[in-house]
C-alpha angles and dihedrals in degrees: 000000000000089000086063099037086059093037084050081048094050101050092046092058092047093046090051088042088056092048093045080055096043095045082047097054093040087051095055088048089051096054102051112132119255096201113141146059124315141189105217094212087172147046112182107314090336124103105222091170087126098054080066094221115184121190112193115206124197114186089184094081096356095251118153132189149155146136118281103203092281118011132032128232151179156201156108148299152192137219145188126170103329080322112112144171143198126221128202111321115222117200146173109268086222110144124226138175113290101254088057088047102047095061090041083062087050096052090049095051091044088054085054101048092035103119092167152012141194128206123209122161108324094329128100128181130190131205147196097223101313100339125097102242092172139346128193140183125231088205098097100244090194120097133243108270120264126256088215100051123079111219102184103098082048107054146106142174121205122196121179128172126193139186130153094277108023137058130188129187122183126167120168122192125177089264108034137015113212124207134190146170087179105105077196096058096228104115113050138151126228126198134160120270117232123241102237095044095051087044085055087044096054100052083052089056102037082058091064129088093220088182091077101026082111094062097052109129102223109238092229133035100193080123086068100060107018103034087244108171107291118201150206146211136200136170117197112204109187111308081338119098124196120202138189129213125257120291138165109281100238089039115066124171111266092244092068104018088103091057094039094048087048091046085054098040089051096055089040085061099039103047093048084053 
């Protein structure tokens, strides 16, 4: 009796052993960081690969941003564990067709539902409770640009900036350049864009492999500690939208520091006009 009682024993301790190991090893998957650029390819049950959605996640200061298939938007979030959780999601008031509308609603209501995630190979999903309510790639499902085809009627640069008391929004098209203060976006100003100015802007950003611009490592990190003004940028081909990740506003990477400097300079000029 007392041989199967320790042997009981035994087998208890190794079992809750195992599932300490096991509660260990699940808790260090689950708190893998997210941080990075992703292709969101469904909502629910629908397949939206071809809105060419992006969310940007950056789990220095748990910032999070992308382009929702017409408008672009940002945030926060929180996580513990695989919990998470969105806060308010700012976006651009920019009107589309219906169809377009209508998933970027959906988007918008699935970051707000979204309790969990799991990450596996380059592939993260997201759920409400137990249900899938979007999943996304951070392999860039969009192609290289084409040689043949001429983007510059087409294009736009974003630059934002954030800190704890300060917001800046700059987009310049061909046609208008759009400048805000409002972290709400409601309140922006829209001028023209000068010729020559946008004619200097589009070999900058010609010279940029905007494929990859996602990958580039930021020179400086103080965003990360003192709430210095943190920064990104974003180049719109097209329906397509690239995104960097998140650097310190005043110290762009090199690979982008020409186009950065010209964005700035341009609203410098043109707010002063």
């Amino acid at each position: 009796m007392k041989i199967l009682v320790s042997l009981f024993m035994l087998l208890t301790t190794l079992n809750s052993c195992d599932s300490s190991k096991k509660a260990i090893e699940n808790s260090k998957k689950m708190q893998e960081p997210i941080s990075g650029t992703y292709n969101i390819t469904q909502l629910g049950d629908t397949d939206v690969s071809s809105n060419k959605i992006v969310i940007n996640f950056d789990d220095t200061n748990n910032k999070v941003a992308g382009f929702a298939g017409c408008n672009s938007f940002f945030g926060n979030y929180s996580i513990e564990n695989n919990m998470i959780s969105f806060g308010s999601i700012g976006s651009s008031k920019k009107l589309c067709p219906n169809p377009i509308m209508d998933i970027e609603n959906q988007l918008f209501k699935a970051l707000n539902s979204a309790t969990s995630f799991s990450t596996q190979d380059n592939e993260i999903l997201f759920y409400s409770n137990d249900t899938v309510v979007f999943k996304g790639t951070n392999s860039i499902i969009a192609s290289k640009r084409s040689a043949t085809v001429n983007y510059e009627d087409n294009t736009t640069v974003k630059y934002q900036t954030v800190s704890r008391g300060s917001f800046d929004y700059i987009t310049i098209s061909k046609s208008k350049i759009l400048i805000s203060k409002d972290q709400n976006l409601q309140k922006i100003d829209e001028y023209n864009t000068d010729a020559e100015d946008w004619k200097a802007l589009n070999k900058l950003i010609e010279a940029v492999e905007v494929e990859t611009i996602h990958n580039i490592v930021p020179p400086s990190t103080k965003h990360q500690y003192d709430g210095a003004p943190h920064a990104t940028l974003a180049i719109i081909l097209g329906d397509v939208q690239y995104m960097t990740p998140t650097f310190d506003h005043g110290n762009p990477p090199e690979a982008i520091e020409a186009l950065v400097n010209k964005v700035l300079s341009i609203k410098e000029n043109t707010v002063k006009n």
